[in-house]
C-alpha positions as CSV (number, residue, x, y, z in Angstrom):
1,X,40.4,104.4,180.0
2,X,41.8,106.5,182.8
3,X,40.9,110.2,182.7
4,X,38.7,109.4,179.6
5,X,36.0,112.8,180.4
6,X,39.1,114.8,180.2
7,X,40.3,113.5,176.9
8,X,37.1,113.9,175.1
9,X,37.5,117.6,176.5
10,X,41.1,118.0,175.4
11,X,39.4,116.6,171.8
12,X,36.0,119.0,171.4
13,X,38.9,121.6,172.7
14,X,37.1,122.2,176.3
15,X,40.4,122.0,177.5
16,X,43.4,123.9,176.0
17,X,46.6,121.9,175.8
18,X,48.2,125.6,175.9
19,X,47.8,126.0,179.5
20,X,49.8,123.6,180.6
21,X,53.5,124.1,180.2
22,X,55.2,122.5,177.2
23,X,58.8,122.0,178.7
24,X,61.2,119.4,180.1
25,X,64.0,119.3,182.6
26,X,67.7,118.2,181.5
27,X,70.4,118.6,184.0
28,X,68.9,121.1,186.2
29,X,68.4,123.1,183.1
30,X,64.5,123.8,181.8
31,X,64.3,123.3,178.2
32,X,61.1,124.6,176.4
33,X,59.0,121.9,173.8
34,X,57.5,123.3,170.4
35,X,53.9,122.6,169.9
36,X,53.8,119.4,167.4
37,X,51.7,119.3,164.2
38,X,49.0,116.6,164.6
39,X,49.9,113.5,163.8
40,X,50.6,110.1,165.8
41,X,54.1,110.4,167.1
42,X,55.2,106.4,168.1
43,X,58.3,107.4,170.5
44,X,60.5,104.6,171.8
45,X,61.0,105.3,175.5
46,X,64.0,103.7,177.4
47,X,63.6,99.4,178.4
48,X,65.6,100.0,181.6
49,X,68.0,102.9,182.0
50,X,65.9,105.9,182.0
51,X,68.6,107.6,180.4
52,X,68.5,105.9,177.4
53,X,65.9,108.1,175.9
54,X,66.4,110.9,173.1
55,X,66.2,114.9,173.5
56,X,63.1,114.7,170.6
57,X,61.7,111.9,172.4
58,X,61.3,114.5,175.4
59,X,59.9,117.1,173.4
60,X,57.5,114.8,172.2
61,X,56.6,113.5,175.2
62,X,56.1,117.1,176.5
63,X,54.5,119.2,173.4
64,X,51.7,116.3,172.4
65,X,48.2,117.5,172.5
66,X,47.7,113.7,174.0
67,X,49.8,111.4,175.5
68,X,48.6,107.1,175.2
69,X,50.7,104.9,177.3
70,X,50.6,100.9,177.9
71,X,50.4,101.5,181.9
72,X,50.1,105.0,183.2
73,X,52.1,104.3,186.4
74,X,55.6,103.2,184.2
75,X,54.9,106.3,181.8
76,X,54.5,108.8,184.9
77,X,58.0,107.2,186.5
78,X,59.6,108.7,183.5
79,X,57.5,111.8,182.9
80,X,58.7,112.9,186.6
81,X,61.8,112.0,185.7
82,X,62.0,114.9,183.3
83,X,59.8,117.2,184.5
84,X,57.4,116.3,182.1
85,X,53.9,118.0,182.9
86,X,51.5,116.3,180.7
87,X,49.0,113.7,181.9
88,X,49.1,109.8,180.3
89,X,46.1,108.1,179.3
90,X,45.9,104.0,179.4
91,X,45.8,102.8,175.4
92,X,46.5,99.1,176.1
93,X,44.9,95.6,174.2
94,X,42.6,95.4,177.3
95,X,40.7,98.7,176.0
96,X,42.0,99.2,172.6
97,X,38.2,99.3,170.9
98,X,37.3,102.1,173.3
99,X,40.1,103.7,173.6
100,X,41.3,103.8,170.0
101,X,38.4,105.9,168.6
102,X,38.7,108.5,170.7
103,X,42.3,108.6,170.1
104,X,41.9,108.4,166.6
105,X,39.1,111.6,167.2
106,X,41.7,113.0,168.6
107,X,43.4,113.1,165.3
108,X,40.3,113.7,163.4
109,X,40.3,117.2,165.6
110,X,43.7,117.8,164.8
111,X,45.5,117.2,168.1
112,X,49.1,115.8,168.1
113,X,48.6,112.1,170.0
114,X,52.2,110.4,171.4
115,X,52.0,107.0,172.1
116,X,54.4,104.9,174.1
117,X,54.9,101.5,175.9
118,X,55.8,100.5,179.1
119,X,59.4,99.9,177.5
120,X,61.6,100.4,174.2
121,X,59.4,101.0,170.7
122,X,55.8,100.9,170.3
123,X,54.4,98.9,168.0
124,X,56.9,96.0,168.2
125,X,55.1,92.9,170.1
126,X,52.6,95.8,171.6
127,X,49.1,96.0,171.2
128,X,49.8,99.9,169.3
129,X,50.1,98.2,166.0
130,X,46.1,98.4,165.6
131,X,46.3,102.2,166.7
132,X,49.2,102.9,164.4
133,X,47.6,100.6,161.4
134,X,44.0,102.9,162.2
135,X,45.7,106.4,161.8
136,X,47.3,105.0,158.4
137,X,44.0,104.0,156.9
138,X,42.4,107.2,158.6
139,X,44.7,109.3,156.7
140,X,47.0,110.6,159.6
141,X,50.3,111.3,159.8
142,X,52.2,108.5,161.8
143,X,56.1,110.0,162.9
144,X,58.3,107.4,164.4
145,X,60.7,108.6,167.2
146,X,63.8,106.5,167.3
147,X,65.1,105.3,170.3
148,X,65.6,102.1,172.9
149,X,65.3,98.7,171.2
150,X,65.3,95.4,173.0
151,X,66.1,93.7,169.9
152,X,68.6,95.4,168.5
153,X,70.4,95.9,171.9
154,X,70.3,91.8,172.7
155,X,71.6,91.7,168.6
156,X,74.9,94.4,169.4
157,X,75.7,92.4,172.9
158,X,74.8,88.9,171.8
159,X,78.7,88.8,169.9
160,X,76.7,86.7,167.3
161,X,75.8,87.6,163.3
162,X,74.1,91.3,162.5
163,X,74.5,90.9,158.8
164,X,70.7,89.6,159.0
165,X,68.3,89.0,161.6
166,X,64.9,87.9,162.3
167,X,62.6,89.3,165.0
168,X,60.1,86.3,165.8
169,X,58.5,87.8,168.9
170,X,57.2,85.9,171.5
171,X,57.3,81.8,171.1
172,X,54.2,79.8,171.9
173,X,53.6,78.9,175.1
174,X,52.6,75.2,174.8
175,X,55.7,72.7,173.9
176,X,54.4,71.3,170.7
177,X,53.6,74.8,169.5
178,X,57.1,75.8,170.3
179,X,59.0,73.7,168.7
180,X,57.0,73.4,165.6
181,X,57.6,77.1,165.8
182,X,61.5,76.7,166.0
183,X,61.6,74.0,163.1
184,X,60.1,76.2,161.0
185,X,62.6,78.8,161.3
186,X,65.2,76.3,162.1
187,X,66.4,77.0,158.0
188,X,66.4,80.6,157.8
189,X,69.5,82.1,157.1
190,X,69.6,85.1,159.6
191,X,70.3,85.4,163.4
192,X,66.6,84.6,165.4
193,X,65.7,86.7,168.0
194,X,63.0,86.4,170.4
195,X,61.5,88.1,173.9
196,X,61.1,85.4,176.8
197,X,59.9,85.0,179.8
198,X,62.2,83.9,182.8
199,X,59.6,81.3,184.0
200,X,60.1,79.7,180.4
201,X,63.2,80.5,179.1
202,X,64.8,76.7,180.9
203,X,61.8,74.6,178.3
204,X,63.0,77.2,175.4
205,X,66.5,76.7,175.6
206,X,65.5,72.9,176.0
207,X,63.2,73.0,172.3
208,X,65.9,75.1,170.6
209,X,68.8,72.6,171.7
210,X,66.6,69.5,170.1
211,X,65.3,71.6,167.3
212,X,67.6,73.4,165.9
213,X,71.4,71.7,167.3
214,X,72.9,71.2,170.1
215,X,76.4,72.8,169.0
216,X,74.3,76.2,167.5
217,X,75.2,79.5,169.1
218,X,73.2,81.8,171.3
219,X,72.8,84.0,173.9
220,X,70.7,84.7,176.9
221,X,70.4,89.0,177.4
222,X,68.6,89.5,180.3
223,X,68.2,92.9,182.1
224,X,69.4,95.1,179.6
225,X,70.3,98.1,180.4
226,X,69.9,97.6,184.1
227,X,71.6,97.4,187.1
228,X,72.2,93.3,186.9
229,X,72.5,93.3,182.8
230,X,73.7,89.8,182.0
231,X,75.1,88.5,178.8
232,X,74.9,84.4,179.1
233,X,76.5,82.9,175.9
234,X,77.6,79.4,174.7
235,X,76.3,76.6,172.3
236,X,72.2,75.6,172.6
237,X,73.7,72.8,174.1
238,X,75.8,74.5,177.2
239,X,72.8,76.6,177.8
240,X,70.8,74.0,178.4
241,X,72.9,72.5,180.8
242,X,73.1,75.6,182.7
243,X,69.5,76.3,182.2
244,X,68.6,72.2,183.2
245,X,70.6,73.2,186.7
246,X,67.5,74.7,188.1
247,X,69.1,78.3,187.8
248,X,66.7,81.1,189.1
249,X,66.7,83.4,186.3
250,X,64.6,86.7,186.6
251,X,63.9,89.9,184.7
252,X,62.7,90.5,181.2
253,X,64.4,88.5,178.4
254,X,66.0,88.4,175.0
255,X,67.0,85.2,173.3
256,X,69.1,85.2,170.2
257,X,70.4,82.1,168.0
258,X,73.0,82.0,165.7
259,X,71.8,81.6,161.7
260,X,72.5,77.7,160.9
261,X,75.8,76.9,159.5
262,X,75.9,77.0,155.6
263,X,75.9,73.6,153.8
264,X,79.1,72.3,153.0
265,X,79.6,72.4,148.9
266,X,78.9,68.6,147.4
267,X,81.5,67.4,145.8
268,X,82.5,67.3,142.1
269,X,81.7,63.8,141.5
270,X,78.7,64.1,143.3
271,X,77.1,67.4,140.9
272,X,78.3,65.5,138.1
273,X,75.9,62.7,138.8
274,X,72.8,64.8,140.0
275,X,73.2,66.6,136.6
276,X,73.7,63.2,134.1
277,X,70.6,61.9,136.5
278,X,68.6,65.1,135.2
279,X,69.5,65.5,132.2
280,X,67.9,62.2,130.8
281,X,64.6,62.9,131.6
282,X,65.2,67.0,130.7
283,X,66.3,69.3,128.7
284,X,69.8,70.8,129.5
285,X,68.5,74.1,130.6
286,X,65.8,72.7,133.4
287,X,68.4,70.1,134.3
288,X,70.9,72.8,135.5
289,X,68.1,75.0,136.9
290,X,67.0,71.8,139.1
291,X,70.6,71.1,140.2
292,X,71.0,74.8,141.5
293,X,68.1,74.5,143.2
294,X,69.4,70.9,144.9
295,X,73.0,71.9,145.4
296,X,72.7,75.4,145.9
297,X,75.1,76.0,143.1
298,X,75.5,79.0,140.1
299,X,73.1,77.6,137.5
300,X,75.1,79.0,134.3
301,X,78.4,77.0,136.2
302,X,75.8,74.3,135.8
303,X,74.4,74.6,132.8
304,X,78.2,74.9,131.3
305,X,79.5,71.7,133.1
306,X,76.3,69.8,131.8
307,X,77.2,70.8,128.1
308,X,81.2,69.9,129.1
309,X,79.6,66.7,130.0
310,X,77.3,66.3,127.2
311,X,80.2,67.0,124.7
312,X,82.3,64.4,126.1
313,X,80.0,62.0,125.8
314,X,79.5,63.0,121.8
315,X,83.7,62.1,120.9
């Protein structure tokens, strides 16, 4: 962990957090940052515009006892970039077991610990869940600090379905895996979003058009937030095509599907049947409960159509 002999200072309080200066730099203008009460503060930072982050997320970023960060170079990009004066130290899955402890000592000695990611909110596909999961257990305060989201920004842009969404992550990387991946989300009833890689997105787009429909809507969000942002959206099917071209695609990732279409309602006729076939072998209540759950029906419509049904066949 870099600068690990000064952290274990900073935590037996060798080293006073106090001499440094707590501020940050906004428009020319320097803006002083309030000491924080210990606790692990999780603070979103921006995924590509550096000026997509939040006045509290600077003050974080600036009063914390102890700043953890996924790479120290990105973090001191946008430190400098503020006028930040507080020095990052590497918390990453590569030297999470010895790291984490002394971050969570940090804690124990009641310092104020920010964490961050390279890019948008820690936690989410980043290796901070086991430092955020520790604190919890430990007994610490965890604060989240709003901000950037990757997700949520491909969601808003995609022009498909917010009313609900799934965040599946990462895909696997080998085929098989994939697409047994896709089929089993290929039924839920919520846009799918994932993070890609450009190097795979052209197989993706390929297991998603085969698994889940050609004519199914999505969009390709790459860049956001930077200079060559690009929103590519069509069916699974005209993605692929694109994709299949040999485009070069670079840049970080976003992927999100439309929710499948909703079945079409069966026929009268047709619930008629499935409930006369049920009933003979079941009592009228289980016999409606079982056609709601095969035609995705209102169960009391059901169970009053079986007894119209039933009483018909009694004059």
């Amino acid at each position: 962990m870099e600068g690990l002999g000064i952290l274990e200072k900073q935590v037996s309080g060798e080293t006073q957090t106090s001499e440094r200066q707590r501020s940050f730099r906004l428009h020319n203008a320097t803006i002083p940052a309030r000491p924080l009460e210990p606790a692990l503060y999780l603070v979103a930072t921006p995924i590509g515009n550096l000026s997509d982050i939040t006045l509290r997320a600077l003050e974080t970023l600036a009063g914390a006892d102890v700043l953890a960060c996924e790479d120290t170079r990105v973090t001191r990009v946008l430190l400098d970039r503020y006028g930040i004066v507080n020095r990052p130290y590497a918390y990453h899955e590569h030297n999470a077991n010895e790291a984490g402890p002394k971050l969570l000592a940090a804690l124990d000695a009641g310092k104020s610990v920010a964490l961050v990611s390279d890019a948008g909110t820690p936690l989410v596909s980043d290796p901070g869940f086991r430092l955020g999961q520790s604190a919890i257990e430990a007994g610490h305060r965890v604060v989240p600090i709003p901000g950037a989201s990757a997700p949520l920004a491909a969601l808003v842009g995609s022009g498909l379905s917010n009313e609900a969404f799934f965040f599946a992550g990462f895909l696997p990387s080998k085929d098989k895996a994939r697409r047994d991946r896709l089929r089993e989300l290929s039924l839920v009833p919520a846009t799918l979003i994932f993070f890609e890689s450009p190097h795979r997105i052209a197989a993706t787009i390929t297991a998603a058009t085969d698994e889940l429909g050609d004519v199914r809507r999505a969009s390709v969000c790459r860049e956001l937030t930077k200079t060559f942002e690009e929103f590519r959206r069509g069916t699974l099917g005209e993605l692929k095509a694109f994709y299949d071209e040999g485009a070069t695609v670079k840049g970080e990732i976003v992927l999100v599907i439309a929710p499948p279409d909703a079945p079409a309602a069966p026929e009268a006729e047709d619930v008629d049947a499935i409930l006369i076939k049920l009933v003979k072998d079941m009592s009228t209540g289980k016999a409606a409960t079982q056609a709601a759950k095969q035609t995705g029906l209102n169960r009391k419509d059901l169970y009053d159509r079986l007894l119209e049904l039933k009483g018909r066949d009694d004059a």
